[in-house]
N, C-alpha and C positions, 0 to 999 in steps of 0.2 A: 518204065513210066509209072509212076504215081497213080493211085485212084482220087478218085475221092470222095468225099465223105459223103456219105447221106444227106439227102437233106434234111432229115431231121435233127443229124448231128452237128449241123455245118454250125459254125460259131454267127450269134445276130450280127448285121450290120450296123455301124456307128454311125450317125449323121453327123454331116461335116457341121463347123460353125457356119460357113458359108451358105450353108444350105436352109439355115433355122430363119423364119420371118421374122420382120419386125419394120420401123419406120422406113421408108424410104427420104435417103439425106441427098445433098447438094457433091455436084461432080469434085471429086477428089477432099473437099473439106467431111463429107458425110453426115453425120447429125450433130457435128459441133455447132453451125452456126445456128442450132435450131433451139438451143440452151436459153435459158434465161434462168440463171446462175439461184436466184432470189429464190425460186418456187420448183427446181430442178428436182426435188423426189416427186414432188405433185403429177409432175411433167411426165418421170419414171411409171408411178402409181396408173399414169393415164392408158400410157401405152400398153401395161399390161391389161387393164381392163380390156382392150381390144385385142390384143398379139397372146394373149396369154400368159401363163405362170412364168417363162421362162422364154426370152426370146434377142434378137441379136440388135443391136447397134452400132454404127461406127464411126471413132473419131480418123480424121485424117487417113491412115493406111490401115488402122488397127481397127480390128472384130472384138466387140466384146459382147459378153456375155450380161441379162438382167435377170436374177431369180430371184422370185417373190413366194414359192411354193413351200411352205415349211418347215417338211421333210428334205428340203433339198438343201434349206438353208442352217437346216439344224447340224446337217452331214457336215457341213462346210465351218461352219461355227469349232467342233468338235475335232477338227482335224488341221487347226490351228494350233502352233504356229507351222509344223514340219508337212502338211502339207498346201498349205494357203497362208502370205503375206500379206500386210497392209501394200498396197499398189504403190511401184518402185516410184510416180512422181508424187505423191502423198510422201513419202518420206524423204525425199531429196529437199522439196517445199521446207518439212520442221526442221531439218537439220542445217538448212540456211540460214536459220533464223533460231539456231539455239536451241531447239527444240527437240534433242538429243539423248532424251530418257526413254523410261521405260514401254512409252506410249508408240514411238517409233521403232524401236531396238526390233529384232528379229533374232530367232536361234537362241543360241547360246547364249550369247549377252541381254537377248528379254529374260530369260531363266535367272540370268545374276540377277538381272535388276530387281526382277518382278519379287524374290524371298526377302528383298528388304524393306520395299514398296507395301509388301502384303501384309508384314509384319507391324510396320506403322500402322496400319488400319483396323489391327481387329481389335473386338469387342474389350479386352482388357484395358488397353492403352486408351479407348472411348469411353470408357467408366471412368480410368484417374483423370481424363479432361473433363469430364463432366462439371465439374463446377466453374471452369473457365467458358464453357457454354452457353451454362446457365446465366452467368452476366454479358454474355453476347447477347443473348434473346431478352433477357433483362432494359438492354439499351434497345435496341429495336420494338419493345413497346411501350417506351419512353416518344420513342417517334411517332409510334402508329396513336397513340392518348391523345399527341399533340393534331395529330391528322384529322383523328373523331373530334377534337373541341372544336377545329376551324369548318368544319363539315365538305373543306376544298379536295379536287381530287386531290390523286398523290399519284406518281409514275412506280409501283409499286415495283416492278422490273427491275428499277434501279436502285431501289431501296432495299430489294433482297441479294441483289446484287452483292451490296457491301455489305449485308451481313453475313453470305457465302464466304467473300475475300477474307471476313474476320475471323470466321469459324474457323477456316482454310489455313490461313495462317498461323494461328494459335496452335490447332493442333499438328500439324505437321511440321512448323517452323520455330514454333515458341515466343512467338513473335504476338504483342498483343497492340493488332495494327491501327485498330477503333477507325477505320474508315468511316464509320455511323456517324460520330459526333463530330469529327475534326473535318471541317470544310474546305480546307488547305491539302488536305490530303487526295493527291489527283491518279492514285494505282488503276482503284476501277474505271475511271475516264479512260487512261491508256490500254488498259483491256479490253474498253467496248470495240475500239478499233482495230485489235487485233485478229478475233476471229475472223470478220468480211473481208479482210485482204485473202487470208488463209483461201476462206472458200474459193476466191474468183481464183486466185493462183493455181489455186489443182485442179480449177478446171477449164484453165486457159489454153490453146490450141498451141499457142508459142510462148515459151517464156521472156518477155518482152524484157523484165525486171533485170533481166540477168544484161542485158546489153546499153540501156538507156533507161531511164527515168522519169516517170509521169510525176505531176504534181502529188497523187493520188501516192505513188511510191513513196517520193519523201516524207509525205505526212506521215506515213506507216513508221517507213525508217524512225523519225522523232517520237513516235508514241513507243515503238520495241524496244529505241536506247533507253527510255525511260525504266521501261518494265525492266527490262535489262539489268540496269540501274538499282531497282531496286530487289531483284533476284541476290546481287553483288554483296546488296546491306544483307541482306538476311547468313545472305554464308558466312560473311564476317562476324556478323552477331554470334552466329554459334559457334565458331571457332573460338571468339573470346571466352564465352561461355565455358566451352573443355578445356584452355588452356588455366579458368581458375579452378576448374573443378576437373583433373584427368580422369576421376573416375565413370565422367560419362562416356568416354572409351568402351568402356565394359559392359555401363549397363545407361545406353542411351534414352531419351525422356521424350524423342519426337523423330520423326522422317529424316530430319534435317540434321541432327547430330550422328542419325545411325549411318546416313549416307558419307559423314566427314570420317567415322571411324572406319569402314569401309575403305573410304580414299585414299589415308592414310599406313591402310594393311602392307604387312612387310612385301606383301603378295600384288599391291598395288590393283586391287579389285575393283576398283573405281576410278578413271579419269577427271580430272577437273571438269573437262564438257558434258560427265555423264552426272557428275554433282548439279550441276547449276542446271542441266537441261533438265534431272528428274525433280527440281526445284520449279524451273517455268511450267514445266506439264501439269503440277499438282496443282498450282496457283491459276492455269488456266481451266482445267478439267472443273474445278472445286468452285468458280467465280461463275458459270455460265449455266453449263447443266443441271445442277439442280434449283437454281433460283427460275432456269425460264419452265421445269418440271411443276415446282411451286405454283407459278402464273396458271400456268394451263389450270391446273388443278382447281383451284382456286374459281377461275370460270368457269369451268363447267359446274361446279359445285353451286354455283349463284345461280346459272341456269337451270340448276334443277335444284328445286328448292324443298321437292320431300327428303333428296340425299342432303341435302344441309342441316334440316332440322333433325334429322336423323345423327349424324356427325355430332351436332351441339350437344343434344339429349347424351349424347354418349361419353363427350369428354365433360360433361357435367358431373356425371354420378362416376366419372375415373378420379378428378382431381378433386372434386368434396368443395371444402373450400378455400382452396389453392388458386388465385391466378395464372398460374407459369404450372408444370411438368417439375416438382421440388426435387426426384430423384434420376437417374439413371434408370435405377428399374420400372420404377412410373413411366417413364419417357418412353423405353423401349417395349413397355405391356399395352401399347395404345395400335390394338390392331384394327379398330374402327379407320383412325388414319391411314395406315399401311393400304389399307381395302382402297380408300379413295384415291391413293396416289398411284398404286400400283392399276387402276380402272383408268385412270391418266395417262397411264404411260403406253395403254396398250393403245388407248384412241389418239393422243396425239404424244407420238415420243420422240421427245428432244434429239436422237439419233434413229432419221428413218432409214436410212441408207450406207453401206459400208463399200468402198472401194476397196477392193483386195485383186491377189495376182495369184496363180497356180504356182508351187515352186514344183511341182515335177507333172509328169502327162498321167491325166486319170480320164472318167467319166461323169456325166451329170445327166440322165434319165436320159440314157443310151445316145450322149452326145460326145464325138473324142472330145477330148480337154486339152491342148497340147501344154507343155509346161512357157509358163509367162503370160497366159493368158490371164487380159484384165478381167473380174467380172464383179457386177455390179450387184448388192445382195440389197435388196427391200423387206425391211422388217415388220412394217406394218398391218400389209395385207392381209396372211393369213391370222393375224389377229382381230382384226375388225370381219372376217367373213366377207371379203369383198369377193365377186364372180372372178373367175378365171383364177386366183392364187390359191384357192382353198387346197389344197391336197385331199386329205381325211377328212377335214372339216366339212361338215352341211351346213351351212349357214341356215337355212329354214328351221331348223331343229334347235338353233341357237337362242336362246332368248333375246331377242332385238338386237344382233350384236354388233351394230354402229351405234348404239343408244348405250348415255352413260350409267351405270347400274352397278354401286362399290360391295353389292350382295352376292354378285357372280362370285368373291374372293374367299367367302366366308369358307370355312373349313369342308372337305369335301364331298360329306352327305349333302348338307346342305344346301352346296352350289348344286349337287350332283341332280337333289329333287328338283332344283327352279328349273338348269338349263336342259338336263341332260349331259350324255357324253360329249355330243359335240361343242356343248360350253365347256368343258373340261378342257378340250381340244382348242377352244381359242385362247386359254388360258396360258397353255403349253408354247403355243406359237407367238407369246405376248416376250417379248428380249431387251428388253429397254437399255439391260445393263450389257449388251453382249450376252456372248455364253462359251460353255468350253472352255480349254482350258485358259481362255481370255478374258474370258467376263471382267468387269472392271473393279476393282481393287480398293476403291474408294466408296463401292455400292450401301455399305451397312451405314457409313457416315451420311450418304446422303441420304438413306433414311431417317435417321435420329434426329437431321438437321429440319427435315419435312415434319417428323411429327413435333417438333418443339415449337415449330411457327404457327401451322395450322390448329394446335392445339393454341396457342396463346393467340388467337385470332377468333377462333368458335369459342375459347369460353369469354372473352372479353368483347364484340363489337358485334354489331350486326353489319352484313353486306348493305350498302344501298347503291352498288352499283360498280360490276366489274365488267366491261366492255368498251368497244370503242367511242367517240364522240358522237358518230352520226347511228350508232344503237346496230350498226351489222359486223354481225361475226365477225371477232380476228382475222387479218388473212395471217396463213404459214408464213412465214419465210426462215429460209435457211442459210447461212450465213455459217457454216462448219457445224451450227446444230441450228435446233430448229427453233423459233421463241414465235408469241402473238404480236404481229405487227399492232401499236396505236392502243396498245389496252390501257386503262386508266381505271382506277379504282377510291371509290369513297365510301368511309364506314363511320359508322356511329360507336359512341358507347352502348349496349345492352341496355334495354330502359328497363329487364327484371332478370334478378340472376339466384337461381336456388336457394 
């Protein structure tokens, strides 16, 4: 017979998932029917505040897991992709509908994709677009001159909108699509409708779509053939492109010709679905995220209007007397901007929540993990210092850290003297882009793209008014990311400028 161990040596007990609290849902549906798709991280965000950093929900028969705890979510971030996927009905969702690149991929074929994907995006390849930028942003303050003379709102959302799709395009496709000026041109109209399907889909109890058809489907279906559609132009376009010029075989000029030499490798390293889907991802990623990043920013910045005049003062004595960002390295030395967007993203960011799935059995602050478990990661929390997610963080010790403050970012004597460590600490736990070895690929673009608007906004206009009609807060809502419901914006020109 066996002894056994000491108790001091006996290995800790796991708690089951079954075992961890959280809402209580409806007989056999669980806390699906309790969803309201629109405001669902809010929903998330709440339950923690009561249940804790980490606690259980469930759809239908399945347990899943919610972790808002930093440290838990940084574990999980970092141990991406081999040991955590994006949640197997998250990816069944994009690949129905095309959406078969990088963004979905897993293992192996995320690694193909991602060296070509990463490639397109860094800083070299953003310096030689830099002048096709610069008449991007050039055109969108053609529009915004036109906005300050009428002194009428503007739906500002939708007008960074298409200057997102244009940037987006241009650089990654070569494609110079001027959605700003051409009103005939309806890409971004069929993208707006693309994400809200997205979201309700992956988070629908039954896949209805797959069997029969709501009105609601079809409309999708005509806006996707569209986008579809125009995914189709664009690969053609660059094919024509290498077939008069083979040398960009060798040495490709955007995302979009590196992906066709790729597909065309003797080694067949790219499928045609894995072309066009890392062609739809980039056009969707590139059109949403950072224009509704932008919005926020933007709001808050009018709300507080020491950090505004602080921003102005600053992109004043950067650009002299430049209207626009005249260089690359001008553009990218504008770390006043960076401070405000990156204080945006921590308070409200565009992606607050990530579905993902265990691929093998591990632990989560002594809870088993079995492999396939869903679990549900909230990024937020422990950036804002909210009760119950903090880990390491003290939020008392934090300088006001639900309050907007683009000073926390300055370099880090100087955050270190305002907040302390545990401002350091919510800094840490701020992920806007992801993290690990996932973090998103397109991050430095959608920086360059933030500070070229916001600077040609503080040094040209004065805010008179970014908020909703009836003058209360934004609501969230989430629609695959997160944007300001109902904002509307009206500016002036500057009535004195340096």
């Amino acid at each position: 017979m066996g002894s056994s161990l000491p108790s001091s040596m006996e290995p800790p007990t796991l708690r089951r998932i079954a075992d961890i609290p959280g809402p209580r849902g409806w007989p056999l549906l669980g806390n699906m029917p309790q969803l309201d798709v629109p405001r669902i991280h809010t929903q998330f965000e709440e339950w923690a505040a009561h249940y804790g950093p980490i606690y259980r929900v469930r759809f239908l028969f399945q347990d899943a897991l919610v972790v808002s705890r930093p440290d838990l979510v940084a574990a999980i971030f970092r141990d991406r992709p081999d040991g955590w996927r994006r949640h197997s009905v998250i990816q069944s969702v994009l690949n129905e509908t095309g959406v078969s690149g990088v963004f979905s991929a897993e293992g192996d074929d995320w690694r193909r994709q991602r060296r070509l994907v990463m490639a397109a995006f860094d800083p070299g390849h953003m310096k030689s677009y830099f002048p096709s930028l610069l008449r991007v942003t050039e055109r969108l303050k053609r529009q915004l001159d036109a906005a300050a003379q009428s002194g009428e709102p503007i739906d500002l959302q939708r007008v960074l909108m298409r200057y997102t799709v244009d940037v987006t395009t241009g650089l990654a496709f070569g494609v110079d699509l001027n959605t700003q000026e051409d009103p005939d041109n309806s890409l971004q109209r069929h993208l707006d409708k693309v994400f809200p399907m997205f979201a309700r889909r992956i988070s629908a109890a039954f896949p209805w779509w797959r069997y029969f058809k709501l009105p609601s489907d079809r409309e999708f279906d005509r806006h996707l053939a569209e986008v579809l559609s125009a995914v189709r132009g664009f690969v053609q376009a660059a094919r024509e492109r290498i077939e008069r010029n083979p040398g960009l075989r060798e040495h490709p000029t955007n995302l979009l010709e590196a992906l066709l030499a790729a597909h065309d490798d003797e080694n067949g390293m790219l499928s045609d679905e894995e072309v066009a889907g890392n062609v739809f991802t980039v056009l969707l990623a590139g059109e949403d995220t950072t224009a509704n990043t932008l919005c926020w920013t933007l709001y808050l910045l009018h709300t507080n209007p020491l950090a505004w005049r602080e921003l102005v003062a600053d992109i004043d004595r950067s650009l002299g007397a430049d209207l626009l960002p005249g260089s690359f390295d001008t553009a990218r030395g504008l770390e006043s901007i960076e401070h405000c967007a990156n204080e945006s993203m921590r308070l409200r960011p565009v992606a607050p929540l990530f579905f993902l799935e265990s691929n093998r059995a591990t632990t989560l602050d002594g809870i088993a993990v079995p492999a396939g478990c869903f679990v549900i990661v909230l990024t937020r929390l422990g950036a804002v210092g909210a009760a119950g997610a903090l880990g390491s963080v003290d939020a008392l010790a934090a300088r006001e850290a639900g309050e907007f403050h683009p000073s926390r970012w300055r370099p880090v004597a100087s955050a270190e003297k305002e907040a302390g460590s545990s401002g350091r600490s919510l800094l840490k736990a701020s992920v806007p882009f992801g993290a690990g070895p996932r973090i998103c690929p397109g991050r430095y673009l959608a920086m360059l793209e933030m500070k070229m608007v916001l600077a040609s906004i503080a040094r040209n206009y004065e805010l008179l008014e970014v908020g909703t009609e009836d003058g209360a807060p934004p609501q969230e809502v989430f629609a695959f990311t997160m944007f300001p419901l109902g904002l509307r914006t009206r500016i002036a020109q500057r009535r004195s400028m340096p």
